[in-house]
N, C-alpha and C positions, 0 to 999 in steps of 0.2 A: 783561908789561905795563910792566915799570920801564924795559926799553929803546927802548918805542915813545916811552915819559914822557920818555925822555935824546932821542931824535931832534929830537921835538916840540918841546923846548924848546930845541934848538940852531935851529930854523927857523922859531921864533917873531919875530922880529925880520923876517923877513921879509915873513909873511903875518896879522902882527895881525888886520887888518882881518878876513881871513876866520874868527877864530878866535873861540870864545868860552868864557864859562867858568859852567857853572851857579852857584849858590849855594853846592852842596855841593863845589863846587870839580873838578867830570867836566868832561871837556872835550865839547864836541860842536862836531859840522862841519856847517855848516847847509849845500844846495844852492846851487852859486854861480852854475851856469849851468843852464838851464831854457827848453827850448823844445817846442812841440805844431803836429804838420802831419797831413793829413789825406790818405789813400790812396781817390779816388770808385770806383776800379775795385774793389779789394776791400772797400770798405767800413768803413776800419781809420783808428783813430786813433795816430798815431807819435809816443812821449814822449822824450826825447833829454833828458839834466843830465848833471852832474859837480859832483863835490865838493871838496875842496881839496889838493891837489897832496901838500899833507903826509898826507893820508889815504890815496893813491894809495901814497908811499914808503913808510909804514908799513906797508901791504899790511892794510890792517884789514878784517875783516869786519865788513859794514854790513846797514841794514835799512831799507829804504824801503818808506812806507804811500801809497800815490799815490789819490787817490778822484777819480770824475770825475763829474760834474753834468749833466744835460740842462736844458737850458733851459725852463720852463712846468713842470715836473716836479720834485715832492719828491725821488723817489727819489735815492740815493746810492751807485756804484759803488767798491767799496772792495777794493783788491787791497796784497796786501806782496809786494815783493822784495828776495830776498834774493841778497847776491851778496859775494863777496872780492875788493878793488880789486888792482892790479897795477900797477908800477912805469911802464907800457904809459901811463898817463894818460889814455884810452883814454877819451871820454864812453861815459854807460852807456844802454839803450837800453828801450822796454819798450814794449807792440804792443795793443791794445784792439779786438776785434769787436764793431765794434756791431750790434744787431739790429733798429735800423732804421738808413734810411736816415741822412747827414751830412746829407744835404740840408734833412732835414725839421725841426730844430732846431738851435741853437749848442750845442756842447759843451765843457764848463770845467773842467779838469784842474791837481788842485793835488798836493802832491808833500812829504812831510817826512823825516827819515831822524834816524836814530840809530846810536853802535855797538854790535855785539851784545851786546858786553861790559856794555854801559848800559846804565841801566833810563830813560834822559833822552831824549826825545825833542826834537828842534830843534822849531823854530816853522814852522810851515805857510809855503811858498809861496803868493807870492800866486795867484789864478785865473788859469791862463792858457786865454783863449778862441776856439775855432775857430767861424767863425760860420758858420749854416747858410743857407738863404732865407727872410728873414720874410717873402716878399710875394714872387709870379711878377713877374719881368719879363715874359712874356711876353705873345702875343694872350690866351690865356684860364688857365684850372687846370693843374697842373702835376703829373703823377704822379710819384712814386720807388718804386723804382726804376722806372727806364723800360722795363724788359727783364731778366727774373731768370731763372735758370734753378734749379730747385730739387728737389731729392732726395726721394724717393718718401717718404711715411713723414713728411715732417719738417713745417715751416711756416713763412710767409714774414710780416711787418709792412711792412707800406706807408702812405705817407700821398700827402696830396691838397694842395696848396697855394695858396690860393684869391690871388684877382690883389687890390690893396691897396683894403682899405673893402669888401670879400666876405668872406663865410664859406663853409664848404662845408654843402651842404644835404642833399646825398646823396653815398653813397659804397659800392659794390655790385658784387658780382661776377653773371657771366653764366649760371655752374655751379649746382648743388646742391652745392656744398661748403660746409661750416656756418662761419663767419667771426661774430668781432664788430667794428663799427665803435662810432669817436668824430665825434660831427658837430656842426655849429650852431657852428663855431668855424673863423678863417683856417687852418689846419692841422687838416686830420681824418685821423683815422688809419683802419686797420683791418688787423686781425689773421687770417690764416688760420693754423691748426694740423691736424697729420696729413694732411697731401694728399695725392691717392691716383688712379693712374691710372684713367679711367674711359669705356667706350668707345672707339672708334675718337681722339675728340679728345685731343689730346698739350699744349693751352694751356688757358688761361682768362684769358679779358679780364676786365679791373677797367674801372671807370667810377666816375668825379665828375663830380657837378654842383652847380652854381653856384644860389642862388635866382632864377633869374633863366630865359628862355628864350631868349634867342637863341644863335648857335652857337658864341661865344666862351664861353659860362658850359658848355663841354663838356669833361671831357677823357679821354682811351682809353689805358689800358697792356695789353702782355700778360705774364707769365710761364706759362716751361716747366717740365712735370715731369718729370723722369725721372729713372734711377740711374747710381749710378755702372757707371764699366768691372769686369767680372770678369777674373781673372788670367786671358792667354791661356793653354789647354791643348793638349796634344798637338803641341808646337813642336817641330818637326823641318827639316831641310833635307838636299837632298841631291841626286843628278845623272843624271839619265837619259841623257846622250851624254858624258860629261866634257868640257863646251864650256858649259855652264849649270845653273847651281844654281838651287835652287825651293826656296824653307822656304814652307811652311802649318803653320797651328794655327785653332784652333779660338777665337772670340771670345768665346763665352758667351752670355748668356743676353743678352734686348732690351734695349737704355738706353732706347727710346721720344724719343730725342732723333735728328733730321734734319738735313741741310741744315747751315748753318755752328755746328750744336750737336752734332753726330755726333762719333764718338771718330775722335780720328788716331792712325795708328799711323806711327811709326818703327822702323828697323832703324838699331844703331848698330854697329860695327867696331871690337873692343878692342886689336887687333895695331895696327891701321894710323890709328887715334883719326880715321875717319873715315865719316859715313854712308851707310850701304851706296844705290847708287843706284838704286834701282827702285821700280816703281809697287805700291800694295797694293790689288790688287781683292778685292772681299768680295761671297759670295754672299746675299744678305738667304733665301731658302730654308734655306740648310742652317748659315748662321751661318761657315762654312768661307772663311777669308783665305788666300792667294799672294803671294809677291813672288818675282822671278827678276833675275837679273843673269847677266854674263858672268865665267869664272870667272878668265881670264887667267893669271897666270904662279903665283897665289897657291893653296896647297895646304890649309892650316890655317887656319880661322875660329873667330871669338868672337862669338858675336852677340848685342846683348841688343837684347830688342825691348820697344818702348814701346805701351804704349795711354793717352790722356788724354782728358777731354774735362770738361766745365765742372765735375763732381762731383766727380774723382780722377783717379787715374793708376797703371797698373798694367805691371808689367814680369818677363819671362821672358828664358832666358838659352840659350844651345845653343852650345857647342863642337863640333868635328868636322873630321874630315881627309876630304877630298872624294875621296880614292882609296878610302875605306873607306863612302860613301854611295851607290853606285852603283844605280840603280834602273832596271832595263834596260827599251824598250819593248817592247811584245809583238809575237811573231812573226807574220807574214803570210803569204800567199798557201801555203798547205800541198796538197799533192798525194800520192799513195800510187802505191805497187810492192806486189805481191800476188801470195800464193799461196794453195791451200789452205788452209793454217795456219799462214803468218805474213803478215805487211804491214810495209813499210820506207816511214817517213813522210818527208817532204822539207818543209821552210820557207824562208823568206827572212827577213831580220833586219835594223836599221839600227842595231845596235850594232858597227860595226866598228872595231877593235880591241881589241877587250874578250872573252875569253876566259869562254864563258858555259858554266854549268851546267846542263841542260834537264828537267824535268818534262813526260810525256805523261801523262794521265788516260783511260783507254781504258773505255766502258762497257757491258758485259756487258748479253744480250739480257734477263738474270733483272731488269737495275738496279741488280747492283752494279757498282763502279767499283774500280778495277784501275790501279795508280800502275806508270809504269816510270822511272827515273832513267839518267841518262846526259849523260858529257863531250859540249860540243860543241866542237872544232874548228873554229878560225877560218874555212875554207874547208868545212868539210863541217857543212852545218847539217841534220842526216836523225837516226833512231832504227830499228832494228827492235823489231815487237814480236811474239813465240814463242807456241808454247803457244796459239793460236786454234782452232773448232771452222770445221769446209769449210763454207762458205753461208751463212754468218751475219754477219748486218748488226751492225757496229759503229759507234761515236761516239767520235771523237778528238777531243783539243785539247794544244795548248802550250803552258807559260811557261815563262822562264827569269828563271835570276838570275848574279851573277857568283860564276864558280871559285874566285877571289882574293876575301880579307876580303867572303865573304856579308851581303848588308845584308839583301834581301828581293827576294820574285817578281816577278815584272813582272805585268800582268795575263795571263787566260788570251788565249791566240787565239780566232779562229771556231771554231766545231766542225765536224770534218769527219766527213763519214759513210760508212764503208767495207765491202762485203759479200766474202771472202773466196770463195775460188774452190770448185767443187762436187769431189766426193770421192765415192770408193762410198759405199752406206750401210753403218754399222758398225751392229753388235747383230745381234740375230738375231729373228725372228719365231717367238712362243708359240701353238702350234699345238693345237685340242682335237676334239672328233668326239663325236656322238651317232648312234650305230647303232640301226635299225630295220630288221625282218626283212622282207623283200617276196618276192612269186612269182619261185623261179628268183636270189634275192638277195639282196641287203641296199640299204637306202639307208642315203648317207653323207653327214650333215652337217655340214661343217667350220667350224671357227669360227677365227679368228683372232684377232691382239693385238701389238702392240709392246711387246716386252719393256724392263723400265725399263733405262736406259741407250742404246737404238735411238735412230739420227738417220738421215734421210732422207739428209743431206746433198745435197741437190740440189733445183733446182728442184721439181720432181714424181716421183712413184714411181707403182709400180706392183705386182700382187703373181702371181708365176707357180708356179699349180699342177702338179705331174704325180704320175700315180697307176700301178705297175705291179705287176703281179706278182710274187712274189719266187720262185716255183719254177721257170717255164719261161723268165725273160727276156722275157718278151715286151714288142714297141715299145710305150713308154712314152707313155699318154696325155696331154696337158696342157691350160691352160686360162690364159689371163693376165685379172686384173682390175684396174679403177682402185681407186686409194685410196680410194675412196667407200665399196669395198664391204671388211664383216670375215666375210662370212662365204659360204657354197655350199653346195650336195647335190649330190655323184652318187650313180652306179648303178654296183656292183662286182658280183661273181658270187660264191660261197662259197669262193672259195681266199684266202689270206691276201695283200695287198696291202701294198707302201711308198708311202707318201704324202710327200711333200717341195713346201715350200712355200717361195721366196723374194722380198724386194723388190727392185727394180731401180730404177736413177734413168737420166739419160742417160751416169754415166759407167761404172756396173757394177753385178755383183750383191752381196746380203748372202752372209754365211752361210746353209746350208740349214738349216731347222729340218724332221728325220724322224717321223715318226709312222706306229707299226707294227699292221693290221689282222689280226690272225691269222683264220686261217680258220674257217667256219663248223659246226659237225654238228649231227644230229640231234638231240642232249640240247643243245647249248648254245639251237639255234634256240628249240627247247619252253620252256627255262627263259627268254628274250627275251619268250615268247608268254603263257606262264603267269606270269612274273611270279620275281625273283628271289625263293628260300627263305632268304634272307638277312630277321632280324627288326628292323624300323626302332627302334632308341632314341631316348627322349626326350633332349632336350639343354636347357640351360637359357640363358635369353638375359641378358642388363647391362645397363649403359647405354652400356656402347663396345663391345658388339655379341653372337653368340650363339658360346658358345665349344665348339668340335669337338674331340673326344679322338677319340685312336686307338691301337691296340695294334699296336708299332714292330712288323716284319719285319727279319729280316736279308738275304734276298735281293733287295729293293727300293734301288731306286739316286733317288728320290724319289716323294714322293705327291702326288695332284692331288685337290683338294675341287672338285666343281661344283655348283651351283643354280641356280635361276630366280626369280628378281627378281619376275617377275609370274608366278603359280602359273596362275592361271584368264585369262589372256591364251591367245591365240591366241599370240603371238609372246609366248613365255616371257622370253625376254633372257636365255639362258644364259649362266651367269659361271664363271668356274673361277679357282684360285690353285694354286702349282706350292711346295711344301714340297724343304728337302732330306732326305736319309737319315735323321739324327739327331734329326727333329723328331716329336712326336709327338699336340701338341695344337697348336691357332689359333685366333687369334678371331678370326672372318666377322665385315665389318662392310660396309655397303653404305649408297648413300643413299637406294637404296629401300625400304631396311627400316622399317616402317614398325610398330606395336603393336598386337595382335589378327592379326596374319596370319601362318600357320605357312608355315614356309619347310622344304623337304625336300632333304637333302644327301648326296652320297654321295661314298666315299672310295674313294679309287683308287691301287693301288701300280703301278707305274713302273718296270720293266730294261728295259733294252736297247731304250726308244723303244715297248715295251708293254705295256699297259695291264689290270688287272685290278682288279672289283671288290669291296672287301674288308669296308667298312660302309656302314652307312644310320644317317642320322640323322635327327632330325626336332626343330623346335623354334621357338619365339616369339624375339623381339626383347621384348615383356613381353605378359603372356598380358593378357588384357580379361575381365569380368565374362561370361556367356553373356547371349544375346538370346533364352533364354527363361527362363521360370517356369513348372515342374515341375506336371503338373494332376493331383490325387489319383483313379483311376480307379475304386476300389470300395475302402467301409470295411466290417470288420466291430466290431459293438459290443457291448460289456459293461457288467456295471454299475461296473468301476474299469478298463475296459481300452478299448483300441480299436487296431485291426491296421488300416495303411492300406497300400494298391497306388497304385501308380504303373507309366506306361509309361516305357520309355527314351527320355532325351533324343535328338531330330532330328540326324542328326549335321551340318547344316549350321547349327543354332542352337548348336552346341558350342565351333566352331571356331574361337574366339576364346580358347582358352586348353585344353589338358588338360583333360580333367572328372576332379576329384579327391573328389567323392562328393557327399553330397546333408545337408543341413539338416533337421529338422524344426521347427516352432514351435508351439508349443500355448499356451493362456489362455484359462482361463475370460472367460466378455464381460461380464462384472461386475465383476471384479476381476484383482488381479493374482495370478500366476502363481508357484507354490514346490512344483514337484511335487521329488520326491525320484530325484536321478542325473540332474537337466539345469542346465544353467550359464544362470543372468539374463542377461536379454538386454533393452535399452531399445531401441523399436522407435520410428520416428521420430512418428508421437503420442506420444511420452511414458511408452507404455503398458509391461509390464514383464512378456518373454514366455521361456517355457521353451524351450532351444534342445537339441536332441537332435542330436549327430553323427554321420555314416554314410559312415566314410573308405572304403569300400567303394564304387566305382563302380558294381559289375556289382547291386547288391543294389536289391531290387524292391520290397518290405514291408519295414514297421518297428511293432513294438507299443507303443502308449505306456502304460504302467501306473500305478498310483494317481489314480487319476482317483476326483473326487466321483461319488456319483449324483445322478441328477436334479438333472443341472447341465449348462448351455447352455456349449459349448467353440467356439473357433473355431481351427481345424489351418490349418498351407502346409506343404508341399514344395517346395523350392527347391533348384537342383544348385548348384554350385560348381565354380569353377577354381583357378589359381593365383593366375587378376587378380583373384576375388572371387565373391562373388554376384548372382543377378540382382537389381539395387537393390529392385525392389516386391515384394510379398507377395498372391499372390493366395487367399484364407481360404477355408475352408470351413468350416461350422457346423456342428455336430452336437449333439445331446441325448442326454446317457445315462439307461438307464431307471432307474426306480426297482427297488429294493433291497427285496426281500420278506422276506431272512433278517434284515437290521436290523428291520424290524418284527416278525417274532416275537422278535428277541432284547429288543425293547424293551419287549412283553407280558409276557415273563417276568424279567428284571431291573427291572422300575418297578411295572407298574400292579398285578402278583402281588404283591410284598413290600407297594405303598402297601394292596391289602385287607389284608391279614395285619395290620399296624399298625392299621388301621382298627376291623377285631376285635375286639384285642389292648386298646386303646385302651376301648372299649366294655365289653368284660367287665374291665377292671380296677376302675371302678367299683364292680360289684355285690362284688370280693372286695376291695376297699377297704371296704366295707360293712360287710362281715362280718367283715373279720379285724382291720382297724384303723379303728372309727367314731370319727365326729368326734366329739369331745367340747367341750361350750361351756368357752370360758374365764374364768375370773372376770374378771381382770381384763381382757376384752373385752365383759364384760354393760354393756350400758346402764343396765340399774337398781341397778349400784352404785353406792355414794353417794361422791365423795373429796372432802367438807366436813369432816365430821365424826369419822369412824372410820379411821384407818390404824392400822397396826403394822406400822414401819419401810418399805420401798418396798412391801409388800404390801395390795392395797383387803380390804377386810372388807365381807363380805353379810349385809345386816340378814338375817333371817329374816322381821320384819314385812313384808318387802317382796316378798319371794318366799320362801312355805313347801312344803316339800319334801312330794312326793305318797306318797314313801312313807318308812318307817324299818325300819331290821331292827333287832327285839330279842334278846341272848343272852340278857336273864332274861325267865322267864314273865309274871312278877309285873308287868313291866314290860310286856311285849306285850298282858296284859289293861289296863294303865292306856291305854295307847294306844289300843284297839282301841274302850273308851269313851268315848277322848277323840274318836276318830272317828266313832262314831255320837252325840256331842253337838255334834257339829260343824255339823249338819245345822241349829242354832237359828243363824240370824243374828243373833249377839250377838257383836260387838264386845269388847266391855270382861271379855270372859270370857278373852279370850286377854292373857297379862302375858307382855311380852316382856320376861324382864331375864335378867342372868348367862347368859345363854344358852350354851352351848359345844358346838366338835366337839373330837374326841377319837379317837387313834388305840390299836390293838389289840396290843399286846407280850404276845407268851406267855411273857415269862422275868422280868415284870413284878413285883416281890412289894409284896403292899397289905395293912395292918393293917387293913382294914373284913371283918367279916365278912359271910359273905355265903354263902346256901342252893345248894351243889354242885349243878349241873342240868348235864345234858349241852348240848355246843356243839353246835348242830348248821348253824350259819348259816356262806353261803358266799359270797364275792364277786369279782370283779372286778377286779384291779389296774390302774389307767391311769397311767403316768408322767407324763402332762399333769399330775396334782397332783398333783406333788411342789412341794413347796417349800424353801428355803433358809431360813424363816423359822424360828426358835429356837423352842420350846417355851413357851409363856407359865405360868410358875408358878397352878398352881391352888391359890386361895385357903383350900380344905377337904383339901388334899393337905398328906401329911406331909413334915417336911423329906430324911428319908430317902427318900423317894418322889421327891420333885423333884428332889433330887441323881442318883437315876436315870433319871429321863428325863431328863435333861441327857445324861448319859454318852452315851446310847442313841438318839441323835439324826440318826444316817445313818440309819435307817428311819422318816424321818418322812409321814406323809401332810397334805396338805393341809388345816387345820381351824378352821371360826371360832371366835370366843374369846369368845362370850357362849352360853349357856344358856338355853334353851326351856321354861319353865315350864308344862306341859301343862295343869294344872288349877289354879287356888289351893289347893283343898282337897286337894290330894296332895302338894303339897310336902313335901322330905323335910322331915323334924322336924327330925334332926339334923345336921350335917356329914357322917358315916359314908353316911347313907342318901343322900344327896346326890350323893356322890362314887361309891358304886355304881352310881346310875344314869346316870352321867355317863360311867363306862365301861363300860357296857353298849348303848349307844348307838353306831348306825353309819349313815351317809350313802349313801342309796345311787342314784344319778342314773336319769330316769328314762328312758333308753336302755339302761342296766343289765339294767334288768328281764328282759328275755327273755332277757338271756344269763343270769340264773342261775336262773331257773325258777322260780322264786315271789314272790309279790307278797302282800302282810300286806293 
């Protein structure tokens, strides 16, 4: 900075005027020059200043704030640039797109600047203003732009300029594109954004008008939409005669712009800085551009090509040596030389002298195609092609390209189509025979085949039989047929015969193919007649077909399998396959073979062109379910069995698979099925059936065991194959009888033991009675009382309430007071009986009592019932001594049941004393009145 400050102030004296100095003492360089013009084609306002000469030498970086104004409009356009001045003095420049038209209003551009170094901004220039049109000169409204052409995607601003002392009234496009307009004022505007091709149309007219109707208050624009150029692709160039170059590329995708809005394209010349001169035709189809010129003495080009057009500009480039772009035309007028198996092609060419490299494409009768490569020679323009089959139609064609630096093919030529010449035929014919005994001979029916790899080679064939004898020579018979036919019978005699069969075309014959009939005898003819002793095996079929085994021989030179395609045809279609030595199994496959039809095979060993049969096979392609249902012909029944017959299956209802044995199904018709050794089986009701198997074919009866009695069954027999069984079930119902030994076993296990119990039941009873009678319980009497009297959980029984019918007395003395208490008993009086003290009392004979008392014998006997026993204590008697009490305590496991009040039988007998009291007190015994008869007296 100090030495811009030393410049500055040596070239002060010069440029005062332009110089100034803030306050804070910065220098600033205000704009000295200042001018604004206006570009109508692009639409572009051009700003042009400079600053002071000493800012230029100091080389300062500056900063300029430029803002520009539309006139009727607040808005304010505000742009900095920045830029580093240069010795150059050079004004400085700066460029403004407006997005509307200049037309439509003035524009006012002011401009200040500063150094960067500063934070001091100069003072604004004054406005400088570009004026637009306030008012048409014109007959009427005036649109801008007049003519736009605008980018797909983007949006255009237009205004309307109405003639001086109008306004615009309207202002409106002719499209569905959504726009906003300004109106009701000289100057209206309107805004399109995101425009967008639409339909076949490529413009859209705008209209204003005037308030007013005549046809000056009118006015019409249009703009176009469409896009820019895409880069051209696949730009190449290069020479088909080396006299003219041709570059094509590819344009791209549509601009949607025609006519003098369409892209041009140029080709420029970077060796020779000049435009290449040819025309550019464009296919609108394929998008696909040309330009050709002459090539003249020039070898190496540079080309860049242009495309421009009102959106953009787009450019590609291509170098290339025109000895190294050679694109030859294709070959013409082609002809052929021929033989059996080769063809030598000939063309004509108009690349001459250009040393070309040739491609034939030759196409095989199968459809494949077959390349042969080969130099051509200036003068020899021809190919052979080897290795062809005699007769057969071919399809040629040619291109070429050049020897030297390969560019690429030319196109192909015409195709020409060529059939090679006829030939013997090669292969040989597979020759078979089916022998039938007849009177006095055999008939012979031969069958024929083109072995794989056989070709007619010739127009037409034919096939020529002959048959002779092999022991005496004798002249040989023959027979020629057309191609139509494969097969014949003759009539031979019983001696063994050669048979030789070959095809013939117009130019020769095939090989022979021999087949040797050995002679006939007695046992052979018989075993012909009866039927080989050879036993047919089963075989098993796939799904890629039924496969034949065989047990190898060693004297066999190969095996032949034959069958017939249709069993039950009258013309069977005899087929046969020819195995070599080493082979031992194959799998038959045919397109007749078809599921459910057995096919029968036999296998044939082969020396020396004869023939011997060695197995028989038999077997499905897949077996089928049979086409019938098994019908049960006589059952025999039991009451857990049942034995069913069946006849054998039809053998024409069979045939559809092996019969591999037979089904049974059983189920009661009430319920489901669980007999014991058959497997569940869900039968299509739902129902759930016992299935019994019988892998035995030849078997006729089957028993089905545990069966209910007197139970309703329903039985089927159904056969089976390998494909299944027959889908439905045709039942048969049966009823088994009732069971006679279950009912006597039932009489004697049930209703015998329930009398026994019955009986048993009945008489326990009466010795219930007798051995253990019931005894009432106290404490379940109703006329106990439990208000007043307990002793601890045990009830007490008054005696007033129920007295006892009878007493047993130990003393005499005592049994006469009773016995007169009982014949005074007879006076209904009440108040004679005093119930107090009353008490029972039990009998201990190891008892010792200080009362005396008159030795009389015991003679009284009773009873024991454990019902009264009790757990209640002894209650201390009142007249008992304490020695006494103390022992009934001790002695209180043998207690009996006894109440604790005392019976005073008479007033007048009371004892006197305590002593006399307590005697009769245990003398006294209870004796219930169920008692009685078991002890045999009653007082």
């Amino acid at each position: 900075m100090m030495n811009h400050f030393m410049i500055l102030a040596v070239l002060l004296p010069l440029r005062t005027c332009h110089t100034a100095y803030s306050q804070q003492g910065s220098l600033i360089f205000p704009v000295t020059y200042f001018n604004i013009s206006k570009d109508l084609a692009l639409q572009r306002l051009l700003v042009e200043w400079d600053v002071d000469k000493s800012a230029h030498d100091a080389e300062l970086a500056m900063s300029f704030e430029i803002q520009v104004h539309r006139a009727d409009e607040a808005t304010v356009w505000t742009d900095f640039h920045n830029v580093t001045l240069d010795k150059s003095g050079k004004p400085l420049h700066w460029i403004w797109d407006s997005d509307l038209p200049l037309e439509c209003m003035s524009h006012s551009v002011r401009i200040r600047s500063k150094a960067e170094a500063s934070k001091i901004w100069s003072q604004w220039s004054p406005w400088e203003t570009v004026l637009g049109l306030d008012a048409s000169d014109s007959y009427g409204p005036k649109i801008f732009p007049e003519e736009k052409v605008i980018e797909e995607g983007f949006g255009i601003t237009l205004c309307c300029i109405g003639r001086k002392g109008q306004i615009i009234k309207e202002f409106f496009l002719d499209s569905d594109v959504h726009y906003f307009n300004k109106t009701n004022r000289q100057v209206g505007l309107l805004t399109v954004k995101n425009v967008t091709v639409r339909g076949a149309s490529r413009h859209v007219s705008v209209y204003c008008k005037e308030p007013c109707s005549e046809e000056p208050c009118y006015a019409h624009a249009l703009f176009f939409v469409g896009r820019p150029p895409d880069t051209p692709s696949d730009f190449s160039c290069q020479t088909r005669n080396m006299t003219t170059v041709t570059c094509t590329w590819s344009q791209g995708r549509d601009t949607y712009l025609y006519g003098r809005h369409s892209s041009k394209h140029t080709l420029f010349e970077e060796f020779s800085q000049n435009l290449v001169p040819c025309t550019v035709s464009c296919s609108e189809q394929s998008s696909q551009c040309s330009c050709s010129w002459d090539i003249g003495q020039q070898r190496i080009y540079n080309i860049t090509l242009t495309v421009v057009n009102a959106l953009g500009r787009k450019t590609a480039t291509e170098a290339f040596d025109v000895t190294h772009r050679i694109y030859p035309l294709p070959p013409f007028q082609l002809w052929e030389e021929c033989t059996d198996t080769e063809i030598k092609l000939h063309w004509n060419h108009q690349n001459k002298g250009i040393e070309l490299f040739c491609q034939t494409e030759v196409l095989q009768p199968n459809g494949k195609a077959e390349l042969y490569n080969g130099t051509v020679q200036l003068h020899h323009t021809s190919i052979t092609l080897g290795g062809l089959q005699p007769y057969t139609k071919y399809t040629a064609r040619v291109r070429c390209g050049a020897a030297k630096n390969f560019w690429r093919w030319s196109e192909w030529s015409k195709t020409q189509t060529i059939r090679t010449k006829e030939a013997a035929p090669s292969g040989k014919v597979d020759i078979w025979r089916e022998i039938t005994p007849v009177l006095r001979g055999r008939n012979v029916t031969l069958f024929w085949k083109q072995e794989p790899g056989f070709r007619a080679n010739g127009r037409s064939i034919s096939y020529e039989i002959t048959w002779e004898k092999i022991e005496d020579r004798s002249k040989p018979e023959c027979i020629s047929l057309s191609s139509a036919y494969n097969s014949t019978r003759i009539f031979i005699d019983n001696h063994p015969y050669r048979i030789t069969i070959m095809a013939k075309n117009n130019v020769n014959y095939s090989l022979p193919s021999i087949l040797i009939i050995p002679g006939a005898t007695v046992n052979s003819i018989e075993k012909m007649l009866n039927g080989s002793e050879l036993k047919e095996e089963k075989v098993n079929g796939t799904e890629d077909g039924i496969l034949i085994s065989w047990e190898p021989r060693l004297m066999y030179d190969s095996y032949v399998i034959d069958w017939c395609n249709f069993l039950m045809s009258q013309h069977c279609d005899l087929q046969w396959e020819r195995f070599g030595p080493n082979t031992s199994s194959a799998l038959i496959n045919s397109a007749a073979f078809v599921p459910g039809v057995r096919y029968n095979f036999r296998v044939y060993g082969s020396a020396a062109n004869r023939a011997s049969l060695l197995e028989k096979k038999t077997g499905y392609l897949k077996e089928q379910p049979p086409e019938f249902c098994t019908e049960v012909k006589n059952i025999e029944l039991s009451n857990h069995a049942v034995t069913l017959f069946w006849d054998p299956c039809p053998t024409n209802k069979t045939d559809r698979g092996f019969l591999r044995g037979y089904h049974i199904y059983v189920s009661p018709v009430q319920e489901d099925c669980n007999l014991k050794g058959s497997k569940k089986h869900v039968h299509s009701d739902g129902s759930v059936l016992c299935k019994y198997t019988i892998e035995n074919p030849e078997e006729r009866r089957y028993t089905v065991k545990h069966l209910k009695s007197n139970t309703k069954y329903k039985l089927a027999v159904v056969a089976y194959t390998g494909g299944g069984e027959f889908p439905e079930l045709n039942f048969t119902y049966i009823d088994t009888p009732f069971d006679s030994d279950m009912m006597y076993l039932l009489v004697l296990l049930v209703i015998v033991p329930s009398l026994i119990v019955a009986i048993c039941v009945w008489k326990m009873k009466c010795v219930k009675e007798c051995c253990c009678p019931v005894i009432p319980s106290p404490n379940k009497s109703k006329v106990l009382s439990f208000k007043e009297f307990k002793i601890g959980s045990e009830k007490v029984l008054k005696i007033s309430d129920c007295t006892p019918d009878t007493l047993a007395v130990d003393n005499k003395v005592e049994a006469q007071k009773l016995h007169l208490q009982s014949l005074m008993s007879s006076t209904p009086t009440e108040d004679k009986t005093d119930v107090h003290n009353s008490s029972w009392d039990y009998h201990n004979e190891n008892e010792k009592r200080n009362f005396t008392t008159t030795p009389t014998p015991q003679t009284h006997t009773w009873f024991e019932n454990l019902a009264y026993s009790s757990h209640l204590a002894v209650e201390s008697d009142p007249y008992q001594l304490p020695e006494t009490l103390e022992t009934s305590k001790a002695e209180v496991s043998v207690v009996l049941y006894q109440p604790q009040y005392y019976l005073s039988i008479l007033n007048d007998d009371a004892p006197s004393s305590p002593g006399e009291a307590a005697g009769r007190k245990t003398n006294l015994r209870y004796i219930s009145q169920t008692d009685v008869h078991c002890i045999g007296r009653r007082l």
